[in-house]
N, C-alpha and C positions, 0 to 999 in steps of 0.2 A: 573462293579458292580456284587457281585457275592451274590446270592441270598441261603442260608439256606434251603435247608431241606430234609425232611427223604426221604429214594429208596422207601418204600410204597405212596408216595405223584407221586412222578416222574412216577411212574411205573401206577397207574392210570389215569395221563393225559396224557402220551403219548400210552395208551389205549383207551381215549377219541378221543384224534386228530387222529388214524387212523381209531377208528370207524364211527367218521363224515365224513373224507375226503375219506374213502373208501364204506361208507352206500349212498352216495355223486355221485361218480365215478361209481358203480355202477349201480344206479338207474337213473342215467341220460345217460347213455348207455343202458339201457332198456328199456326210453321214447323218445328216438331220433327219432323214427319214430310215434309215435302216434300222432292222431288229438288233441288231449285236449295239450298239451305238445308245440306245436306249434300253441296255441288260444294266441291272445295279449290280449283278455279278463280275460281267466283264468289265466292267469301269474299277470297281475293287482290288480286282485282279493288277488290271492296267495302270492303278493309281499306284502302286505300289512297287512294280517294276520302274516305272516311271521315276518315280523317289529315288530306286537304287541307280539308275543311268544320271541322272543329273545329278546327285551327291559325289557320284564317280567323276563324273566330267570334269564338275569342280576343282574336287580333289588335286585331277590329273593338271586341269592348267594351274593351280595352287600350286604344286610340288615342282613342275615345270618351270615357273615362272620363280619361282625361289631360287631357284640354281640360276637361270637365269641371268637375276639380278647378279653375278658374280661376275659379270662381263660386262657388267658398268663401269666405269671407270672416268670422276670427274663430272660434270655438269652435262648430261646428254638427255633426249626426250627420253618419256616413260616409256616401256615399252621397247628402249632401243638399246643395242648393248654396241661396246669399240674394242670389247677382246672378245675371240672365240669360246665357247664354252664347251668344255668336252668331259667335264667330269660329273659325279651324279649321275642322274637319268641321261646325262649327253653321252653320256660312254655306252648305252646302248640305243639308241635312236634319237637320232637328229632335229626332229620335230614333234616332242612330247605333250609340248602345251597342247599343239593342234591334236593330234592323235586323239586326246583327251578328250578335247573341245569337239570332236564329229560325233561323239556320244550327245550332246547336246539336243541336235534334232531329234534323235531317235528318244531319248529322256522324255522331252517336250512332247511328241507323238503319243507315249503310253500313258504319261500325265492327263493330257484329256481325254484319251481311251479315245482316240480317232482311228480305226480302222485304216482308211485313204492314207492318213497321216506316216501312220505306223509302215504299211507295204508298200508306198508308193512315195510319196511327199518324203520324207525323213530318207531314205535310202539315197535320193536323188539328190539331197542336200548332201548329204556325207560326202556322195561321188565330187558334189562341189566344191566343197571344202578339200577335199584331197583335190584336184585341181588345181585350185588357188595356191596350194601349197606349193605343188610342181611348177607353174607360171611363176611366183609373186617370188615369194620364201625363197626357195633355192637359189634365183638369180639374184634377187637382192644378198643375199649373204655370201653368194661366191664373189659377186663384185667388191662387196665387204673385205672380205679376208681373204679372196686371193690362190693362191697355191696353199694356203693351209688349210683353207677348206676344204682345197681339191684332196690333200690329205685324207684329211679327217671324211670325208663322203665316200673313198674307195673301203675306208676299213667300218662302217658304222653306217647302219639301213635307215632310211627316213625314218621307217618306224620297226618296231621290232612284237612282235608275239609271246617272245621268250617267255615263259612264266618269271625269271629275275626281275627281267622290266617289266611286266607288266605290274609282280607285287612292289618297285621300285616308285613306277609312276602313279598307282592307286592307294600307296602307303598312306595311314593317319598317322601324320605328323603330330609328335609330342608337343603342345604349349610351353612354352616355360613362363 
């Protein structure tokens, strides 16, 4: 099965997976010897915080990316949409997948109960992902759609706090 889509999609997730797996590797080679790192309590603790940040994450580019899909239109790479999307979670911040997706690191950090991971590695990764956003994201979509984006970015925050949005973008979605 051969899956669709643009080098700028490819070329930031295999920027993700070696930022994980090397924010990962590193940081638990700097907690190899410390007490906290070797607690069965704090690791219980952290395994399970951990479970709630990265079920959340999911969730968030899950729900994200469902709306999303509504700005497909036609035969286009995955991942890519040719109409603006502004309703759902786009009606209150712009970049919900992502927003989502920077819980990722921080998920992954308390999962293996990495100290380094968690206060230093994970934090820096977020700052990065938000970067990439402001760099990549934003120019590509304004070149996209133009004055409607310019629109849509004066009334509607990259990302929002709001409790609406947030219980919007972390909602369990009903199976049918």
């Amino acid at each position: 099965m051969k899956i669709k889509t643009t080098f700028s999609v490819v070329v930031r997730i295999v920027l993700w997976l070696i930022m994980l797996v090397g924010g990962a590797l590193f940081s638990l080679s700097k907690d190899w010897n410390s007490l906290i790192f070797h607690s069965i309590w704090f690791h219980l603790f952290s395994f399970a915080i951990g479970i709630v940040l990265i079920t959340l994450a999911f969730r968030g580019a899950a729900n994200g990316g469902k709306e999303l899909s509504k700005g497909r239109k036609g035969d286009i790479p995955r991942l890519e949409t040719n109409r603006l999307v502004t309703s759902g979670i786009y009606s209150c911040m712009r970049h919900p997948m992502l927003f989502g997706l920077m819980l990722l690191p921080l998920g992954l950090a308390f999962l293996l109960g990495s100290p380094t991971f968690i206060s230093i590695v994970a934090p820096l990764e977020m700052l990065f992902i938000a970067v990439m956003v402001l760099v990549f994201e934003e120019r590509e979509v304004h070149q996209k759609f133009g004055k409607a984006y310019e629109a849509y970015k004066k009334e509607i925050p990259m990302v929002s706090v709001k409790w609406k949005c947030i219980q919007k973008l972390f909602a369990k979605k009903k199976t049918s």
